[in-house]
C-alpha positions, 0 to 999 in steps of 0.5 A: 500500500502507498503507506502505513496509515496511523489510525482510523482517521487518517485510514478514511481520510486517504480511501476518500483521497483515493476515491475509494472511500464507497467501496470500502463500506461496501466490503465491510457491509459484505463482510459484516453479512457473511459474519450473520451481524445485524449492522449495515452501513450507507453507502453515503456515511461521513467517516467520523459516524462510521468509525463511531458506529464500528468502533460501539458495535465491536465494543458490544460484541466484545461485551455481550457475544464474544463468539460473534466478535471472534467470528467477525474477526475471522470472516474480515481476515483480521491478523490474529497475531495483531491481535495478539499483541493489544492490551485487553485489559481496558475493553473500551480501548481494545474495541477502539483498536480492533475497530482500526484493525478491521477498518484496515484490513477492509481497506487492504481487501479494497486497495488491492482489488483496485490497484490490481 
């Protein structure tokens, strides 16, 4: 990819930059149906609701249907070695991460579909 991008801001940011920004809540609503979730997102939804949305629905999978969460991250192809590595002490800052971690992997699956 064209560079390592910080966090979920700057992530959305540059999938609109790079026109791209639509297709990615596509595969994500794609993913998100193959995982059996209720959540579905506009196609039309500014970036800083998206995030927010993901970043409560992954908290409360987290929370109250952890099988369903683990199962989110196995249909995104979430790195489970990244996942590994993130402190689950503080919930609200795990799903936090885990949100970015999905939105990148979603942008991955998007910006190599495009570019190839």
């Amino acid at each position: 990819m064209t560079e390592e991008i910080a966090n979920s801001e700057s992530l959305l940011s540059n999938a609109q930059k790079e026109h791209l920004y639509e297709k990615l809540i596509i595969q994500l609503n794609k993913d998100l149906v193959l995982a059996n979730t209720e959540v579905e997102f506009k196609k039309n939804i500014d970036s800083t609701t998206l995030k927010q949305t993901l970043h409560e629905f992954v908290y409360k999978l987290i929370n109250e249907r952890f099988s369903d969460y683990l199962n989110l991250l196995y249909i995104v192809d979430v790195s489970e070695q990244q996942v590994k590595k993130l402190d689950g002490s503080d919930t609200l800052l795990l799903s936090e991460q885990i949100t970015y971690l999905i939105l990148k992997r979603e942008w991955q699956k998007v910006w190599y579909k495009n570019k190839y």
